[in-house]
N, C-alpha and C positions, 0 to 999 in steps of 0.2 A: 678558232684554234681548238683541237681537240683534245678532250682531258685527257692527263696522267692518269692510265691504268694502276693502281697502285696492287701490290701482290703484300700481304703481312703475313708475316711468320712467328708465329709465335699466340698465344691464344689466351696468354694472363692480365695480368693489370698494365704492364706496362701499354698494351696493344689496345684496353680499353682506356685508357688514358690518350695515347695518339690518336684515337678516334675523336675522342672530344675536341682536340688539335685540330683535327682535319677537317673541323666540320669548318672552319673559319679559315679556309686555304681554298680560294679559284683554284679551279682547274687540276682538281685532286679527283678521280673515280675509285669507290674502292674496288675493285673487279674481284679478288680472290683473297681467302684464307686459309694457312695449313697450320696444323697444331697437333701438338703429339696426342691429344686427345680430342675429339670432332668438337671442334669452337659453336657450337650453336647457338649460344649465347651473346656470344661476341657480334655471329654473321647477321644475329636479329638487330642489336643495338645499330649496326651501319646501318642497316636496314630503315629502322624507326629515326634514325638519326638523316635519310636522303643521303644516304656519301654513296651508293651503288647496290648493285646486284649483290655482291658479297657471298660469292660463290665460294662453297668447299670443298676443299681438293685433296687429296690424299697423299700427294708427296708435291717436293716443291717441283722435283722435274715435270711433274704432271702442269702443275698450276702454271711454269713460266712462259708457255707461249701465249696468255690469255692475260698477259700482263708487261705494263712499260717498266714499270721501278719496282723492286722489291727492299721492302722495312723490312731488316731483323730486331725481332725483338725476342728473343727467342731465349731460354738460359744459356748462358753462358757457357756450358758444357758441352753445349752442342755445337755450338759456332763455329769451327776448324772445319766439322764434318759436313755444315751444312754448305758451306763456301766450296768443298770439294766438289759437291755435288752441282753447285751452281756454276760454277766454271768447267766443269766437264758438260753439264747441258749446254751451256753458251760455243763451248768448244764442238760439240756436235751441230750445232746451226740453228741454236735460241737465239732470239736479239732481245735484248735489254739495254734503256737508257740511264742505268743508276743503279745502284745497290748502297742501302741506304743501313749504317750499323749501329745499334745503340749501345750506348758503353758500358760495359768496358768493352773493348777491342777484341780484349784475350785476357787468360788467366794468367799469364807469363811472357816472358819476351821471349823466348822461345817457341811457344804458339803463335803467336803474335806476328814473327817474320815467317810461318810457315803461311799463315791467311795470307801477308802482305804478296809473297811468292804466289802464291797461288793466282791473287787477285791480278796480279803482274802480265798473267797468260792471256789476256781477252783485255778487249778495248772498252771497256764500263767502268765509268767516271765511281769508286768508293766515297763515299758522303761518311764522314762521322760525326753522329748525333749526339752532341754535350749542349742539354738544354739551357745549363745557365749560364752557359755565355751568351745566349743570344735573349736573356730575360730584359724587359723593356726598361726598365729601374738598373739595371747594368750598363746598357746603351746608356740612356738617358745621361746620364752621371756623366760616362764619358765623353758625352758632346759638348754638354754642361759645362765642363773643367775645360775643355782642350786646350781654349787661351790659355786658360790659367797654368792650365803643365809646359804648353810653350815658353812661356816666361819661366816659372820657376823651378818645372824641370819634374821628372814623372814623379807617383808617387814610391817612397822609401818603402813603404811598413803598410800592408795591405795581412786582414785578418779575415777567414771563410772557416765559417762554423754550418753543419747540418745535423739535425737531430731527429729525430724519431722513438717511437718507445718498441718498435720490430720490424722485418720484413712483412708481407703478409704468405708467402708461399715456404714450404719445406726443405727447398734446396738452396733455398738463397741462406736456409740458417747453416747448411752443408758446408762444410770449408774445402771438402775436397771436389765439391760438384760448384759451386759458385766461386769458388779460387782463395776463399780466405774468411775475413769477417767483417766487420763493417770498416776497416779499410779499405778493401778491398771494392764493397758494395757502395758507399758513398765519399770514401777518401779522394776517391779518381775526380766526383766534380768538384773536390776542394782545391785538388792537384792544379785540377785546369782555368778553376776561376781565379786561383789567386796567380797563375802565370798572366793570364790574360789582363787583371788590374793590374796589374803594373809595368803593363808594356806601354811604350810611348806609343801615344795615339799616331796610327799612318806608319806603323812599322808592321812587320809580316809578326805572324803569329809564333813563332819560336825565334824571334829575335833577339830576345835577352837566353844569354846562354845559362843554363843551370849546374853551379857548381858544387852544391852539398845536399846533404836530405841529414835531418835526425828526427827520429820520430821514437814515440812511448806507446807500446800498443797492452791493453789491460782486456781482462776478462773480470767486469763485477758484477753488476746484476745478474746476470744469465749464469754467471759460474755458482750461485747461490742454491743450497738445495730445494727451496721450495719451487723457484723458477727453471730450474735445471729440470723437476718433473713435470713444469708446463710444456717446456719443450717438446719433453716425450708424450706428453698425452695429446699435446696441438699438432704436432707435426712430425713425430717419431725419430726426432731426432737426438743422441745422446751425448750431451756434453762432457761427461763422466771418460767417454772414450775418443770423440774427436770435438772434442769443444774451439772456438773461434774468438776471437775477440770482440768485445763488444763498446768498446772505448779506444779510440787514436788520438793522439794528437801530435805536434810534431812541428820542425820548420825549414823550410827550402831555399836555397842563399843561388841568386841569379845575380849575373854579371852581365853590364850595358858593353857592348863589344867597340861601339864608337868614343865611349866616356872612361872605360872602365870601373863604374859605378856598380856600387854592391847592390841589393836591395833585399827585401826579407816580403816571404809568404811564409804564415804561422796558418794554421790547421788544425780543427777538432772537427771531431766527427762520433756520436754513439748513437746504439740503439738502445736506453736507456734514460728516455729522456719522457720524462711519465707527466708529460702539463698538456696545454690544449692538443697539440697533433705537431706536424710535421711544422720544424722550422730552419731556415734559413736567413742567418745572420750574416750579414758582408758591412766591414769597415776597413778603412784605408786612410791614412797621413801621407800630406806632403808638404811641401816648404809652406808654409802660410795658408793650407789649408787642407779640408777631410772631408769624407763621405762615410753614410753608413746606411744600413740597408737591411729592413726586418721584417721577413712576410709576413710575421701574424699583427701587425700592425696595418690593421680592416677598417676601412669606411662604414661597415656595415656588423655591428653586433648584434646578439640575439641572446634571450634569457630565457630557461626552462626551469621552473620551478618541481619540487617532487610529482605533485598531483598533476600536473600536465606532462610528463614523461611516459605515460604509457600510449601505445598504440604509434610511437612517432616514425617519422622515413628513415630511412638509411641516413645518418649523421655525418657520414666521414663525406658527404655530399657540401656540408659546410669548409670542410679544410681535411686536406691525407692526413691519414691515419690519424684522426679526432680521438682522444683518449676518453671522452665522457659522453653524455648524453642529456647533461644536465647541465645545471649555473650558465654563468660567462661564455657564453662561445663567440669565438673571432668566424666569420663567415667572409670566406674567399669565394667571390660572386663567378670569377672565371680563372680558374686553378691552372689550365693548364695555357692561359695566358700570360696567368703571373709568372709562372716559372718557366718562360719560355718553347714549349712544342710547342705553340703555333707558329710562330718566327725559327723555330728551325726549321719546321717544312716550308714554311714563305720561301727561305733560304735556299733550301735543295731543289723544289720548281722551278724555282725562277732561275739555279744555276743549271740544273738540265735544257730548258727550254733556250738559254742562252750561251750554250758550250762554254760557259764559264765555269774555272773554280771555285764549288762550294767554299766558304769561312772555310772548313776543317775538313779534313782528310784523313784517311787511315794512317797513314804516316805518322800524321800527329798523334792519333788513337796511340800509338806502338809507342812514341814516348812518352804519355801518358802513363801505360801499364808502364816503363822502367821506371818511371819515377816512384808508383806504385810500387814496385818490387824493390825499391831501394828504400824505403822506407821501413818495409818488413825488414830487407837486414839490418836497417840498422837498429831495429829494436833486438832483433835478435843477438845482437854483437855487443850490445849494449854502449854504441859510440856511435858519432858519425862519419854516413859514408861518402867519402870524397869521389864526386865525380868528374874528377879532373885526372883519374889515375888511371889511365891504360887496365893496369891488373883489376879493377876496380869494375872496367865498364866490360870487361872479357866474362867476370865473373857473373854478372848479371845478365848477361845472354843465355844462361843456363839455369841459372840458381831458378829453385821452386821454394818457397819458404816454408818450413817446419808444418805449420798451421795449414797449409794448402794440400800438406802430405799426410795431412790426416792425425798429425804427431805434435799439435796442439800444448797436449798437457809440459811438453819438455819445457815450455818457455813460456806459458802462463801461470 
């Protein structure tokens, strides 16, 4: 069987992150790259890494005939446009087996159903890429329990924390070019993992219906002045005039549609989180029993004293976005094992090659972003928003929130 040409769009970390994915995915080829700035660096890593040729293309209509599936991983600002473009190639007489999105979806649910429209026009399966539902410590757990939730029944009280101390690119700090602030940027996999824990095992993936969102969205560290001029001097961007949040948290109330059983997803998320690098915490209660789940909890430590600090490798190679270079470090052996790329491209192959439906879909992508956007109003409102009210879910089809429009300081 012949490999998946893969076609990636987009030329920053996230893309250099899928590659480390891909390298542990049969029947993956990378054939092509496009990026708003010529990826050379990217196309050498596939290169040195055996995933393919790793051709650079100058537009994606250029690249798609030289390719089966195309990864977005692109900013998010672009993504409407790019999809335009891609379904008007395909509508001219491209073929493509997949179109594969990372999340978010869109910046609002109004973009969000314009992609979905669009993707609508052409017969190409949408894949949406939410890595940690498919992390193997997520699986695991719920194979784990499944007796145990048959009997006693799913879990109640499921809690999803992700932290970091920044993005690493200028537009992601942008709230009008990446859609918001770290709501927006890591809220969406809190959104998604804590629906997902506490769905009953062998149910469809938006089976528990979601009736409420309240969430607390804060600007602290970053709104600080000495940090407010990192901004400007690391990435020129000014929080003075459109600043973003840098702290959420929040709680999402689902309803079992066969039991009518309540259940509760709680949520934090900052960039502002200044210890070893990126973490992801997941715990969950249910009748007689729990789970919990901590990526910087490593089989493998490693210690740097002052006088052996100088001359050393790229650090964040131990764990994303590593805050030190010295003491204690937790060392994550395969990063983007642990948090699931490589099992969502296992996921998307293996549903191309077998006209199956991927796990997730754009669909779900789009209510994802509402969820997202109902979070922001209800910070903005200062209550919570009922989504069970007609007027409610009309309004979020449009609403763009304050902070997305650039008008930040009205409500931080």
């Amino acid at each position: 069987m012949s490999a998946l040409r893969y076609g990636i769009i987009g030329g920053g970390f996230m893309s250099s992150f899928q590659l480390r994915s891909l390298q542990q995915v049969r029947g993956v080829h990378v054939a092509g790259l496009v990026s708003r700035s010529a990826p050379e660096e990217l196309a050498a890593e596939a290169r040195r890494r055996g995933l393919g040729e790793a051709r650079i293309f100058s537009s994606v209509r250029e690249m798609i005939p030289h390719v089966d599936v195309l990864s977005l991983n692109s900013p998010n600002y672009t993504r409407l446009a790019l999809v335009e473009e891609i379904v008007d190639a395909v509508r001219a007489g491209a073929s493509l087996k997949g179109i594969l999105c990372e999340k978010p979806l869109a910046r609002n649910v109004k973009e969000g159903r314009q992609i979905l429209e669009l993707i609508r026009q052409i017969d190409v399966p949408p894949i949406y890429l939410e890595n940690q539902l498919h992390m193997r410590t997520v699986q695991a757990h719920r194979a784990q329990l499944a007796p145990v939730m048959e009997a006693m029944g799913p879990p109640m009280l499921v809690r999803s924390n992700e932290e970091h101390a920044g993005p690493h690119r200028s537009w992601f700090w942008d709230p009008t070019q990446q859609g918001g602030g770290v709501m927006s940027d890591m809220g969406c996999h809190c959104l998604a993992v804590g629906w997902y824990l506490l769905t009953p095992p062998g149910k469809p993936m938006r089976f528990l219906q979601p009736q409420s969102v309240m969430a607390d969205l804060s600007l602290l560290k970053w709104g600080q002045p000495r940090w407010k001029q990192k901004l400007r001097d690391d990435f020129g961007v000014d929080y003075d005039r459109t600043p973003a949040e840098d702290f959420a948290t929040g709680m999402v109330s689902f309803r079992n549609p066969e039991t009518g059983q309540l259940s509760k997803a709680q949520f934090s998320v900052s960039w502002m989180f200044d210890k070893q690098g990126l973490r992801l915490l997941f715990d969950g209660l249910g009748a007689g029993y729990a789970f919990e789940m901590n990526s910087l909890r490593s089989p493998l430590e490693v210690f740097i004293g002052d006088q052996a600090m100088t001359g050393m490798a790229d650090m964040e190679m131990a764990v994303e976005k590593l805050q030190a270079s010295r003491g204690l470090v937790p060392v994550q052996p395969n990063e983007a094992d642990l948090y699931g790329y490589t099992d969502e491209n296992v996921d998307a192959v293996q549903a191309i090659r077998e006209g199956r439906p991927a796990l997730l879909d754009w669909d779900y992508g789009l209510e994802i972003v509402r969820l997202t956007m109902a979070a922001y109003l209800s910070a903005e409102r200062g209550a919570t928003v009922d989504l069970t009210d007609p007027a409610t879910c009309e309004e979020l089809e449009t609403y763009v929130p304050l902070i997305q429009q650039g008008r930040g300081g009205e409500v931080l």
